[in-house]
C-alpha atoms as one frame of an Amber mdcrd trajectory, in Angstrom:
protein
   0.000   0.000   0.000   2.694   2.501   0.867   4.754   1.509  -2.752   0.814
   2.886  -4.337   0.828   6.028  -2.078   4.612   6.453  -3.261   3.980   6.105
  -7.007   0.988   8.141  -6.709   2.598  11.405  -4.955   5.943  11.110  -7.726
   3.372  10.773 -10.811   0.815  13.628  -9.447   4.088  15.615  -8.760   5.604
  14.966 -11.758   2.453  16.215 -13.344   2.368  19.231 -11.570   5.889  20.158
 -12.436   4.727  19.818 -16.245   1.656  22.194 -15.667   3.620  24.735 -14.369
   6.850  24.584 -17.161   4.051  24.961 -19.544   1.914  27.266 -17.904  -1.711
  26.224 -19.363  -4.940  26.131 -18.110  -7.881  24.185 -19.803 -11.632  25.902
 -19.731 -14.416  23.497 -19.712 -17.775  24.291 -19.882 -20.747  21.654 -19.562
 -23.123  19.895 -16.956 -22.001  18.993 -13.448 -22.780  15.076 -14.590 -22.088
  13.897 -11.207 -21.009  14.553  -7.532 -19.665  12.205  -5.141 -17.086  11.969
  -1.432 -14.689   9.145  -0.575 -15.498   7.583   2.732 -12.121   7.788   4.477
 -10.169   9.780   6.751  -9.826  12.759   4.815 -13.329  12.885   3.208 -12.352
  14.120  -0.545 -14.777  15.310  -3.181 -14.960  14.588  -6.813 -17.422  15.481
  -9.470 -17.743  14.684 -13.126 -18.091  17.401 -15.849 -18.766  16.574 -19.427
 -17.235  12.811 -19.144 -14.353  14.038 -16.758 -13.681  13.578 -13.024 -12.110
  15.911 -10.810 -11.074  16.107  -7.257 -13.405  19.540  -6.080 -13.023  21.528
  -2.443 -15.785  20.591  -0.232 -17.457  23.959  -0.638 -17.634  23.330  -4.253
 -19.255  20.582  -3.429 -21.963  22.487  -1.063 -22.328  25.330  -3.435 -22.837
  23.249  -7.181 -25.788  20.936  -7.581 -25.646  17.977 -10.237 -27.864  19.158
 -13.533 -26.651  22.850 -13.343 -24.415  24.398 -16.126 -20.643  24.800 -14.677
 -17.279  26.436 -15.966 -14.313  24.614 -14.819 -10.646  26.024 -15.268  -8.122
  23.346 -14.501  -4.590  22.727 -14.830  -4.164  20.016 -18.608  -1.799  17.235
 -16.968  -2.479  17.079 -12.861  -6.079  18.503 -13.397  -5.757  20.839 -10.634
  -9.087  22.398 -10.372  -8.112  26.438 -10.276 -12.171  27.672 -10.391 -15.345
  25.814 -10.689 -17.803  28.155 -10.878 -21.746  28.293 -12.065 -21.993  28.745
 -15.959 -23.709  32.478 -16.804
């Protein structure tokens, strides 16, 4: 389990590193498909937007409501959600 957690934390990093040397963000706009939390320690939240899950902060989660019309900016490679925000 702690070889997983290890591989995970170099890739996402490694990710990361490539967002940032290339400086890009990615706007998505489309239907909040989905919303769901992990059961664990550190309750995370994920939703899916137009086919694609991300990991969302938990007032994200409050605030957006599955159906509605959202705008997601996002970092290409790590998918590091920068603003999720109702679609206007």
């Amino acid at each position: 389990m702690a070889g997983l957690a290890l591989y995970r934390f170099f890739h996402t990093h490694a990710r990361t590193r490539q967002d940032l040397a290339e400086g890009q963000t990615v706007v998505l706009r489309g239907m909040l498909e989905t919303k769901r939390q992990t059961a664990n320690d550190s309750s995370d939240y994920f939703c899916t937007i137009s086919g694609e899950e991300f990991e969302i902060s938990f007032e994200q989660y409050q605030t957006l409501a599955v159906g509605q019309t959202v705008e997601i900016h996002f970092a290409p490679h790590s998918q590091y959600v920068f603003t999720l925000i109702p679609a206007v």
